[in-house]
Kinemage of the C-alpha trace (Angstrom):
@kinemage 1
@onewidth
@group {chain A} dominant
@subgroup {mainchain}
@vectorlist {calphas} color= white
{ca unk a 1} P 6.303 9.265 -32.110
{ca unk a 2} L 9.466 9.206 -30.563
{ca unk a 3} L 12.291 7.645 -32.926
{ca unk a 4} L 13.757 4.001 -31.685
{ca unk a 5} L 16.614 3.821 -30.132
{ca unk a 6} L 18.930 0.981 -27.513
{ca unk a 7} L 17.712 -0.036 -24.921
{ca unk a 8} L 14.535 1.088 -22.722
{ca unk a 9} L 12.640 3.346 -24.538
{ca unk a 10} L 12.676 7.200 -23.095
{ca unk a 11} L 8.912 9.225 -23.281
{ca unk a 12} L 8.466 12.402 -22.179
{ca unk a 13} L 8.346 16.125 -23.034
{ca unk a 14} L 5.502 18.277 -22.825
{ca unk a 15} L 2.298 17.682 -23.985
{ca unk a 16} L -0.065 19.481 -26.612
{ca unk a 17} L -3.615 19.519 -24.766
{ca unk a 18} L -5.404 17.245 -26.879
{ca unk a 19} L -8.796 15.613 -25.664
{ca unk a 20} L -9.161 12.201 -27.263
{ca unk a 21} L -12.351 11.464 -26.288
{ca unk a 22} L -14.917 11.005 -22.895
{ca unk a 23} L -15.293 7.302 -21.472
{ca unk a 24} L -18.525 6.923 -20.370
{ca unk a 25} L -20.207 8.827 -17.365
{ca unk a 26} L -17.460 11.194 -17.207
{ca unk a 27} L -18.120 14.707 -18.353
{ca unk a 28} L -14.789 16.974 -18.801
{ca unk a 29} L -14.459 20.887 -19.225
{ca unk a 30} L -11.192 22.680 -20.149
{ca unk a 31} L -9.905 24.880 -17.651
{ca unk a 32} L -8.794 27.343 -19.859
{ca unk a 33} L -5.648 27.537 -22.255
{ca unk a 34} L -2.662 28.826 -20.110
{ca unk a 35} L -1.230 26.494 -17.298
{ca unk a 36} L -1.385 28.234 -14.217
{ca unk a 37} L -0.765 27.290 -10.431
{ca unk a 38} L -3.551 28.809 -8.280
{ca unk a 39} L -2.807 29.409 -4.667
{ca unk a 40} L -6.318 29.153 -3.709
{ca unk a 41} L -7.471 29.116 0.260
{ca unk a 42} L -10.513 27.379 1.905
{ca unk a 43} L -12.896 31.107 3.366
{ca unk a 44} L -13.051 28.608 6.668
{ca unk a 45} L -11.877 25.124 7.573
{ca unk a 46} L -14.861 24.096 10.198
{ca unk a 47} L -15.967 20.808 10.946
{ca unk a 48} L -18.822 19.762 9.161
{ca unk a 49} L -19.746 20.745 5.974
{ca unk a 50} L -17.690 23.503 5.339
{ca unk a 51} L -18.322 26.684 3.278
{ca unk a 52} L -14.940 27.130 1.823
{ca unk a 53} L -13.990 28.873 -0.917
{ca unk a 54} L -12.422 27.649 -4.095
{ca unk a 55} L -11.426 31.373 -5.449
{ca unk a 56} L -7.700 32.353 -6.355
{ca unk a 57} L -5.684 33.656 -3.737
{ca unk a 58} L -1.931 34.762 -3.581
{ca unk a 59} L 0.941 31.957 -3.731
{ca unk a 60} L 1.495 30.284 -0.664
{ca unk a 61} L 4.488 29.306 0.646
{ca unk a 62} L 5.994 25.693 -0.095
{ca unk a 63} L 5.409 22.991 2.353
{ca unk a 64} L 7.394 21.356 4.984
{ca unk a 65} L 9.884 18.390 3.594
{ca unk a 66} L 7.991 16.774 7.162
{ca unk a 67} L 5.334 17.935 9.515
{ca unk a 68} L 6.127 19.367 12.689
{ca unk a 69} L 4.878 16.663 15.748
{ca unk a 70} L 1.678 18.231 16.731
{ca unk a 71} L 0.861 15.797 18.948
{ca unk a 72} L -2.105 15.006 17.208
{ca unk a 73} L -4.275 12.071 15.396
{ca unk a 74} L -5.208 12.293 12.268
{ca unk a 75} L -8.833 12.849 13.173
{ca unk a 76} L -8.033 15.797 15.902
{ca unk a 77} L -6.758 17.532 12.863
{ca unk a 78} L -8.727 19.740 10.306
{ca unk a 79} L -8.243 19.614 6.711
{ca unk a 80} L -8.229 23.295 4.423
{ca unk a 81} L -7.619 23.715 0.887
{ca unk a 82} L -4.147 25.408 0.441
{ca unk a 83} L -3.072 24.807 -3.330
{ca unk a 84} L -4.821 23.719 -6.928
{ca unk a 85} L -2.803 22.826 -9.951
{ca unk a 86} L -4.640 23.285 -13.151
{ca unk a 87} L -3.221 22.818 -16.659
{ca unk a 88} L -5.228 22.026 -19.800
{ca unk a 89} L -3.073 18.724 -20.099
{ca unk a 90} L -4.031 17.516 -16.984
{ca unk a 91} L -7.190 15.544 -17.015
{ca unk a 92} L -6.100 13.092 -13.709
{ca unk a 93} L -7.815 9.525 -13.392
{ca unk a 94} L -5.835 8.911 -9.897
{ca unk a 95} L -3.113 10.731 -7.858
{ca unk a 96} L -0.580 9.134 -6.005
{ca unk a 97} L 2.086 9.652 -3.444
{ca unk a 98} L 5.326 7.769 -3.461
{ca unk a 99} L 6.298 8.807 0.149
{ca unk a 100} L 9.629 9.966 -1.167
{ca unk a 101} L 8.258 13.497 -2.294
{ca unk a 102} L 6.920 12.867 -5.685
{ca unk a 103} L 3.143 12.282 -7.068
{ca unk a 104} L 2.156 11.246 -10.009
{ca unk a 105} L -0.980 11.840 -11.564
{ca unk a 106} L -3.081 9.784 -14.393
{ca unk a 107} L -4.428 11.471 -17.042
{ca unk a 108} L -5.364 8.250 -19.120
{ca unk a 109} L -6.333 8.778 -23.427
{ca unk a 110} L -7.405 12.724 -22.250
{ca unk a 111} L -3.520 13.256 -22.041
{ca unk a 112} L -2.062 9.991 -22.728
{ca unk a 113} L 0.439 10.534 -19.851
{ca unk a 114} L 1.847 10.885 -16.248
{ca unk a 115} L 2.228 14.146 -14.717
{ca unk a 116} L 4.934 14.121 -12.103
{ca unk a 117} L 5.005 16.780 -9.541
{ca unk a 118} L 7.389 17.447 -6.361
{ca unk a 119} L 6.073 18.337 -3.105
{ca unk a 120} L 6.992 22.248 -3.730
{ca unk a 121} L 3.793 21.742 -6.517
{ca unk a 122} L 5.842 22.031 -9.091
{ca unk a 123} L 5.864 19.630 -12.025
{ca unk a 124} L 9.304 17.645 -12.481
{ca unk a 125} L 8.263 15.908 -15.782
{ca unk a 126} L 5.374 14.600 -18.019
{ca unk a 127} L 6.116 11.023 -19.229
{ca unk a 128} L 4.569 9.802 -22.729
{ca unk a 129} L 1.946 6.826 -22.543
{ca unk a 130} L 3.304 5.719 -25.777
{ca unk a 131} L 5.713 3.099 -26.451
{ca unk a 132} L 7.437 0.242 -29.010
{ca unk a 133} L 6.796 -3.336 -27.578
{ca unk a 134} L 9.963 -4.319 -29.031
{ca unk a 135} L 12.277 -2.194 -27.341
{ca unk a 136} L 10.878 -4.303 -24.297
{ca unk a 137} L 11.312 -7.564 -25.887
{ca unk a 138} L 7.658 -7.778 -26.471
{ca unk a 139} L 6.252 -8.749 -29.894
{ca unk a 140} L 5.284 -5.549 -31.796
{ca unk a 141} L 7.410 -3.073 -34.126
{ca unk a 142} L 4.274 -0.355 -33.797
{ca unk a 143} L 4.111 2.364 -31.705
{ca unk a 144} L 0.994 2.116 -28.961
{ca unk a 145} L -0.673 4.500 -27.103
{ca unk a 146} L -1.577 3.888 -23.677
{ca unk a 147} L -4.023 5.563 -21.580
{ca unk a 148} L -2.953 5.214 -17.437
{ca unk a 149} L -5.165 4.854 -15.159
{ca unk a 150} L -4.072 4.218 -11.514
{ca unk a 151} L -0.448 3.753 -9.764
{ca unk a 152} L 0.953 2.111 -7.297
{ca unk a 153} L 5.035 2.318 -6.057
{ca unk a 154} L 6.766 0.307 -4.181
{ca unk a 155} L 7.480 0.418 -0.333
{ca unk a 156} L 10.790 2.533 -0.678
{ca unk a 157} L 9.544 4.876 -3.273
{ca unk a 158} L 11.826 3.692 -5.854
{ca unk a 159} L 9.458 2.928 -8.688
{ca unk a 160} L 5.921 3.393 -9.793
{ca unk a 161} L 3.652 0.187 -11.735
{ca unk a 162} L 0.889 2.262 -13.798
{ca unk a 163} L -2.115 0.343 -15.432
{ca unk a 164} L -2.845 1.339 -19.103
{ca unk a 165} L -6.657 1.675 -19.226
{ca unk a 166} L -6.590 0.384 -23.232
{ca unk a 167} L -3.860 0.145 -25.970
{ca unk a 168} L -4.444 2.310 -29.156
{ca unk a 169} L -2.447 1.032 -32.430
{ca unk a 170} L -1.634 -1.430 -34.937
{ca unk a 171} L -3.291 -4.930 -33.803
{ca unk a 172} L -5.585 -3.281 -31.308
{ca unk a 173} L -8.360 -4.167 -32.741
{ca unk a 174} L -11.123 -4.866 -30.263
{ca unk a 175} L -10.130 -2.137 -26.761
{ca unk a 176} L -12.572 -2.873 -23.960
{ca unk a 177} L -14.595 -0.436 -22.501
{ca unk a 178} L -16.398 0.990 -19.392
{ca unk a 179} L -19.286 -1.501 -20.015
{ca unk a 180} L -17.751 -4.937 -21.454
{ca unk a 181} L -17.713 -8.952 -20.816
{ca unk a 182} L -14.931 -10.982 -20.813
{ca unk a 183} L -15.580 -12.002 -24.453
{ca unk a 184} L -12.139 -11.839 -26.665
{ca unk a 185} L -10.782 -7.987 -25.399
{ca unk a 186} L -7.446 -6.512 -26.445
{ca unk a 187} L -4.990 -7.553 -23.369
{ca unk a 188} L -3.314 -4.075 -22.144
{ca unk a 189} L -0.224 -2.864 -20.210
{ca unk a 190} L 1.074 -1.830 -16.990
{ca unk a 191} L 4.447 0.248 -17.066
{ca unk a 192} L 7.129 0.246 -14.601
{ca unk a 193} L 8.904 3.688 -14.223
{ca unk a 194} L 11.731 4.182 -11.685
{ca unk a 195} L 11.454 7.739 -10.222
{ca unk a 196} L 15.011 8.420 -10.249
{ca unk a 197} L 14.942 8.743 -14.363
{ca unk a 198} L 11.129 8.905 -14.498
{ca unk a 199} L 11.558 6.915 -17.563
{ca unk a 200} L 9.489 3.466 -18.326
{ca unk a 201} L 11.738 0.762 -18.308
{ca unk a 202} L 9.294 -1.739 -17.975
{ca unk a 203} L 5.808 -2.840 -20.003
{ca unk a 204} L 4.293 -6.038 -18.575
{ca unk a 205} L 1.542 -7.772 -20.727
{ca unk a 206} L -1.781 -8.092 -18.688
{ca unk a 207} L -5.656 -8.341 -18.898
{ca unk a 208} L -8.291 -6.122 -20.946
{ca unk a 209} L -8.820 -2.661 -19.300
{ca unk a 210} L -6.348 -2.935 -16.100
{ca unk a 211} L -7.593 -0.783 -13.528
{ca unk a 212} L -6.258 -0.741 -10.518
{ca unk a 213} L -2.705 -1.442 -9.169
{ca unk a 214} L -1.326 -2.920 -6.158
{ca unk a 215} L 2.026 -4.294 -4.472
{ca unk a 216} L 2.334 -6.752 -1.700
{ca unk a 217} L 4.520 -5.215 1.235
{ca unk a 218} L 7.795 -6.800 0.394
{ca unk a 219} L 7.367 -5.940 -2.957
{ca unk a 220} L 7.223 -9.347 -5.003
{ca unk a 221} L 3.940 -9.025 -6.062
{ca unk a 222} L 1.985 -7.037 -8.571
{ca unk a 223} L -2.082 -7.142 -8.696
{ca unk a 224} L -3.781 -5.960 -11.381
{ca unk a 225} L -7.975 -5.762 -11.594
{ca unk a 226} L -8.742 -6.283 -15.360
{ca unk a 227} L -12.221 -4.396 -15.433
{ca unk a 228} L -12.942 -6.877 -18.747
{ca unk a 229} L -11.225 -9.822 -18.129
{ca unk a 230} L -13.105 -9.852 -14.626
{ca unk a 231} L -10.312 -11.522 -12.978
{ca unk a 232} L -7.071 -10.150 -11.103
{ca unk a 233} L -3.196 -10.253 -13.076
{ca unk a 234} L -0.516 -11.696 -10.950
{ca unk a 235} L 2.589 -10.361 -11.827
{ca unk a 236} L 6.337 -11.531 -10.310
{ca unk a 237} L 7.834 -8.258 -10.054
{ca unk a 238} L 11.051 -10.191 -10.323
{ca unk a 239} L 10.830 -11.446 -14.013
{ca unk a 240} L 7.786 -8.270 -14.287
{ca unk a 241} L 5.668 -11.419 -16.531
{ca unk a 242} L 2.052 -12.277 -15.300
{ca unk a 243} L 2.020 -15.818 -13.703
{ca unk a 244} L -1.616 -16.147 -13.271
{ca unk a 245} L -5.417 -15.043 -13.356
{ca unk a 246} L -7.328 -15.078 -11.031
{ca unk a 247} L -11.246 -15.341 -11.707
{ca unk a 248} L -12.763 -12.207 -8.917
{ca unk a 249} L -16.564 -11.579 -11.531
{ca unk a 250} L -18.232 -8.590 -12.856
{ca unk a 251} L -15.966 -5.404 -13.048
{ca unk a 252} L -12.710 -5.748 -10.404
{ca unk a 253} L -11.694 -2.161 -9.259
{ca unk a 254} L -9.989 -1.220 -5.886
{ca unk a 255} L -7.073 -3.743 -4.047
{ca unk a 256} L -6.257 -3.661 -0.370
{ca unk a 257} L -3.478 -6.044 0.392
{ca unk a 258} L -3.158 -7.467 4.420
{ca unk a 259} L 0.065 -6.365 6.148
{ca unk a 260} L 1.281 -9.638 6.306
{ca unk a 261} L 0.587 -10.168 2.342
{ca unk a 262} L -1.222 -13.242 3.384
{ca unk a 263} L -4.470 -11.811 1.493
{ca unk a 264} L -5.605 -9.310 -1.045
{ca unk a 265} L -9.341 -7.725 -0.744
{ca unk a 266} L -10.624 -7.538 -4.248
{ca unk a 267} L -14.149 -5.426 -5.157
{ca unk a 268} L -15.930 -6.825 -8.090
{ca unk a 269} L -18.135 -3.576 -8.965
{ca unk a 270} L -20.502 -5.007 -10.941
{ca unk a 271} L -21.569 -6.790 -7.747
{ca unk a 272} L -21.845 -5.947 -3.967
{ca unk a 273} L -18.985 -8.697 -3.146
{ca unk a 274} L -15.689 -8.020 -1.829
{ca unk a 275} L -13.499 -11.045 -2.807
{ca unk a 276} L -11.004 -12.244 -0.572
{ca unk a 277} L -7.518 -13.909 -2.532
{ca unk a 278} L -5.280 -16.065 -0.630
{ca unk a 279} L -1.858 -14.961 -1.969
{ca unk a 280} L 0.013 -17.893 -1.555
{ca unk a 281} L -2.929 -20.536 -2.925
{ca unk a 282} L -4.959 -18.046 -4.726
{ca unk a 283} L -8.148 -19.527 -3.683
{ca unk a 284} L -11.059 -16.856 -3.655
{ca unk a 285} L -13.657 -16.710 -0.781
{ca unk a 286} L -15.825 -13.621 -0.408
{ca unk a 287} L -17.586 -11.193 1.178
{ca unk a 288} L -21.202 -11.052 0.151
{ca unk a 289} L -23.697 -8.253 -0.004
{ca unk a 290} L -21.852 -5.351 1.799
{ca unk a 291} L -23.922 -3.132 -0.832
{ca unk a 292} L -24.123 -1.721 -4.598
{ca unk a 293} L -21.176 -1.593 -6.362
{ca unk a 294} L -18.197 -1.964 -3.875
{ca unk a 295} L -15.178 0.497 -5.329
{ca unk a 296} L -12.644 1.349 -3.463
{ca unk a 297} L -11.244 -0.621 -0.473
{ca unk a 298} L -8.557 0.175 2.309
{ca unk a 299} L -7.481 -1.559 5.281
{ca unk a 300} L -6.547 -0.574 8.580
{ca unk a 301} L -2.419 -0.574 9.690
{ca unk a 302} L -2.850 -3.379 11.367
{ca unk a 303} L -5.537 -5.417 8.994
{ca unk a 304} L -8.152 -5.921 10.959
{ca unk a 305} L -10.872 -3.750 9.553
{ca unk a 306} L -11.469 -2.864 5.730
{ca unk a 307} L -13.175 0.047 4.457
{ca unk a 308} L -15.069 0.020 1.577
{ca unk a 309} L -16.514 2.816 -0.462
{ca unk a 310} L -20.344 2.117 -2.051
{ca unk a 311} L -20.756 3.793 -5.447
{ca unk a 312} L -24.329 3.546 -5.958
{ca unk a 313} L -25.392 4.004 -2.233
{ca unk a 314} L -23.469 6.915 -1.353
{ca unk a 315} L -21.781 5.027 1.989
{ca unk a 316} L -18.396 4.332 3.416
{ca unk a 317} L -18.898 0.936 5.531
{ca unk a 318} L -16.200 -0.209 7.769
{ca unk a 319} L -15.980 -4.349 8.325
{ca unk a 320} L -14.296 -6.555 10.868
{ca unk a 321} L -11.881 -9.049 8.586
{ca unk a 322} L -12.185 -11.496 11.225
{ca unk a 323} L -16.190 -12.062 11.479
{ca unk a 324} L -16.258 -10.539 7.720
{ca unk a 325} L -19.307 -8.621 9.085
{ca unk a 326} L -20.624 -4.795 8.770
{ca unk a 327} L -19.100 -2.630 12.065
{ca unk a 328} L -20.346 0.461 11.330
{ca unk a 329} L -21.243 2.944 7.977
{ca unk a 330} L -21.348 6.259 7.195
{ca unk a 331} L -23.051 8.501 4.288
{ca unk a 332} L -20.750 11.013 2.722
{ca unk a 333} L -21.762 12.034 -0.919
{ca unk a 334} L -23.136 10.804 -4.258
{ca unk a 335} L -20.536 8.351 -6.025
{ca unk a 336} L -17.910 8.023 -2.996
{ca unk a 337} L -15.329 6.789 -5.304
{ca unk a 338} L -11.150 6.487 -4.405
{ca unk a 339} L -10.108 7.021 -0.630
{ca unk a 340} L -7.017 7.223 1.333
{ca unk a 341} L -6.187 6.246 5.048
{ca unk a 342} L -3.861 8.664 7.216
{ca unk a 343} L -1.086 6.939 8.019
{ca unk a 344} L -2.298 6.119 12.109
{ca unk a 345} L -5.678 4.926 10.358
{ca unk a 346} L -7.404 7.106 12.502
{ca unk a 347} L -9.038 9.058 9.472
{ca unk a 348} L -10.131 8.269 5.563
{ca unk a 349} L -10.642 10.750 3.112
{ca unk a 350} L -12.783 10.027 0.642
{ca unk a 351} L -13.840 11.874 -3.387
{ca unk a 352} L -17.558 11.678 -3.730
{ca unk a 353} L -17.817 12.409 -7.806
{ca unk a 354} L -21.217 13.538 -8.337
{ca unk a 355} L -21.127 15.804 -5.212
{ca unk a 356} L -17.879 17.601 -5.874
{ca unk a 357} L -16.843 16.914 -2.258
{ca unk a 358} L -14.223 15.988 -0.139
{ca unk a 359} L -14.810 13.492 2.752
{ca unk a 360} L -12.651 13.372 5.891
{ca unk a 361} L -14.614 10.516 8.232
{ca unk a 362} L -13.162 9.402 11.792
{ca unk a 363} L -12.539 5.638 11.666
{ca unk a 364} L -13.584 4.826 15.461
{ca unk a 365} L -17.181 5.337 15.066
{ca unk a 366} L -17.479 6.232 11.236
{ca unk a 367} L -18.791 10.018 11.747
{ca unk a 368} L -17.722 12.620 8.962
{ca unk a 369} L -15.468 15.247 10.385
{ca unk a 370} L -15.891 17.586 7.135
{ca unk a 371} L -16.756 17.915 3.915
{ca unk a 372} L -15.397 19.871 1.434
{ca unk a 373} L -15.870 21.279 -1.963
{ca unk a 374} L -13.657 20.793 -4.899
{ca unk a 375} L -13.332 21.288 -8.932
{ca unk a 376} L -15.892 19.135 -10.524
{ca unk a 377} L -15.884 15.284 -10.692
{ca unk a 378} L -13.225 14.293 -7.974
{ca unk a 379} L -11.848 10.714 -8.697
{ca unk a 380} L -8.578 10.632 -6.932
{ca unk a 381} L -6.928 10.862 -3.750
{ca unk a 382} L -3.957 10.300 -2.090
{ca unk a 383} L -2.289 11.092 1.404
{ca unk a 384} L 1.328 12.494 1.658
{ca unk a 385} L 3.148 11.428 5.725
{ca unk a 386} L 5.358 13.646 5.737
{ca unk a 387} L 4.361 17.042 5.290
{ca unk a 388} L 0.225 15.724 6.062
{ca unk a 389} L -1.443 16.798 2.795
{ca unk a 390} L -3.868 14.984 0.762
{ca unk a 391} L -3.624 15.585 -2.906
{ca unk a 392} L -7.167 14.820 -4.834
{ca unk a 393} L -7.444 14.552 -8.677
{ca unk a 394} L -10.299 15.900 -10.422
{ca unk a 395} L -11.106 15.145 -13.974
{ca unk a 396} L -12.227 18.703 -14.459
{ca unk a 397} L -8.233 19.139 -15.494
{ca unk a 398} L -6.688 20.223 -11.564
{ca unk a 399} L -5.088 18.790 -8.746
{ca unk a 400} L -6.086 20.150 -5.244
{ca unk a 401} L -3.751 20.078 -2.421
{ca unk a 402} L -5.294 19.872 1.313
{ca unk a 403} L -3.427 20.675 4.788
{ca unk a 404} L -4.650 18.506 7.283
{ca unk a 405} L -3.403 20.332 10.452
């Protein structure tokens, strides 16, 4: 446990690859007992499914601080495996890009921390999940353990919010799980960590079992899914204190917030709604029956179609936020589970779990481009502008790094 001292507590340091336990449906293998970067190449980067390989290569060179203009959409461009990152403390929940050159990567109670890595693939720090309440003005002399989950920064880069799947410690007594009802869980944590001392300087009370994590555009707003409290935390980022819950049902997961912050798109997974939040009255209407288990949602640059990935049904489906209708759908692989747009919006990539795959499907008319394999059990993604690479987390303990050129 790190010793008290003034002011906001400092975590970090490396960790001892310790595997506290396996939530649910996820099944993890160590990778071995030495960290190692892999340069490993995709045998062929074709359209369609393609056969690429996922053997070790030699090193290859690091990338560009920004991508050349190629002239080019995001769908005219083919993805290829270029890099994996395995270490036997990384067992990733999420991946995320802060636009400024660093990514952070969840590896919830398998690691209990954030792995921080620079766009040359090298990691720049691994930051502690645990912390005092009280050096954050927060009742509670105990150290607690955290376990993060998902991450979301805010539009200059400047700091990352990460959810805290459950709390482990004196007091917490009764931790939600995967399968829970909102009956009396231990409330949890989100963390605020400014990347330029990756240090948490932050720890904002909110629901049982946070999940996801997003920001409205100018950056006043925090919302937080609590998977057990079945509602949605809304935090001023201002004060960082929760001002109110909002009731969204059975499981909340992914957050896609309008560009004009006007709305927030809210999946209840236990469900096939897609709840729609008015941020300003925080009255609910919905989207009904788009299909089983709605996950992950994105929305387009300029907000007027959302995607939505289908967990049980193996689907992407794209809908019109005007008519709140189906415009099109697509089939990509068992458990489609986190996606990313490209920054035009022309393509989503999407992590189908159970299949080991990688997605890339053209927005227009919802055709997949490619699929490709990766470790085992993908379950985050996340797409770098400037230098055009998506980054997916796999709970098998690696992060694989794509060129989409």
């Amino acid at each position: 446990m790190a010793q008290p001292a003034p002011g906001p507590a400092v975590f970090g340091g490396i960790l001892i690859a310790t595997i506290i336990g396996v939530i649910g449906f996820s099944v993890l293998s160590d990778p071995g007992p030495e960290r190692r970067v892999s340069a490993e190449r995709s045998a062929e980067a074709a359209t369609g499914r393609a056969e690429a390989s996922a053997d070790s290569s030699t090193s290859t060179s690091a990338p560009p601080v920004t991508a050349p203009d190629d002239g080019k959409t995001a769908a005219q461009r083919t993805l290829s495996l270029v890099d994996t990152i395995t270490d036997p403390a990384l067992r990733p929940k999420s991946v995320v890009a802060s636009g400024s050159g660093l990514f952070f990567a969840q590896n919830m109670m398998y690691a209990h921390n954030v792995a921080v890595y620079n766009r040359d693939l090298e990691q720049v720090k691994v930051i502690d999940d645990e912390v005092v309440p009280a050096f954050f003005d927060l009742p509670g002399n105990s150290a607690l353990k955290g376990g993060p989950v998902e991450a979301v920064f805010t539009s200059d880069g400047s700091a990352a919010y990460v959810s805290q799947y459950k709390l482990y410690g004196p007091g917490q007594d009764n931790p939600g799980t995967d399968v829970c009802t909102p009956s009396g869980f231990d409330n949890s944590f989100v963390y605020r960590i400014p990347t330029d001392t990756l240090e948490i300087d932050q720890v904002i009370p909110v629901g049982p079992v946070p999940k996801f994590v997003a920001i409205t555009h100018d950056d006043s707003t925090l919302l937080v899914s609590n998977w057990c409290g079945y509602d949605l935390s809304i935090v001023d980022t201002a004060t960082g204190k929760e001002t109110r819950r909002v009731d969204i049902g059975r499981y909340p997961r992914g957050i896609a917030v309008a560009p004009d912050d006007s709305v927030a798109y809210v999946t209840a997974m236990g469900t096939s709604d897609i709840a729609i939040v008015d941020l300003s009255t925080f009255e609910v209407e919905w989207i009904k029956d788009v299909g089983q288990a709605p996950r992950s949602v994105a929305l387009s640059p300029d907000g007027k179609q959302l995607f939505v990935t289908l967990n049980e049904e193996a689907e992407v489906k794209r809908i019109d936020t005007a008519t709140r209708k189906v415009t099109g759908e697509v089939v990509t692989g068992n458990q489609p589970r986190s996606m990313v747009l490209s920054d035009d919006g022309t393509a989503l990539y999407v992590v189908n779990y159970a299949d080991d795959t990688l997605s890339k499907v053209r927005t227009s008319d919802m055709v997949e481009l490619q699929e490709l394999p990766t470790r085992h059990h993908p379950i985050g993604v996340t797409y770098d502008k400037a230098t055009r690479r998506v980054w997916v987390a796999c709970y098998v303990g690696a992060l694989m790094v794509f060129q989409d050129a």
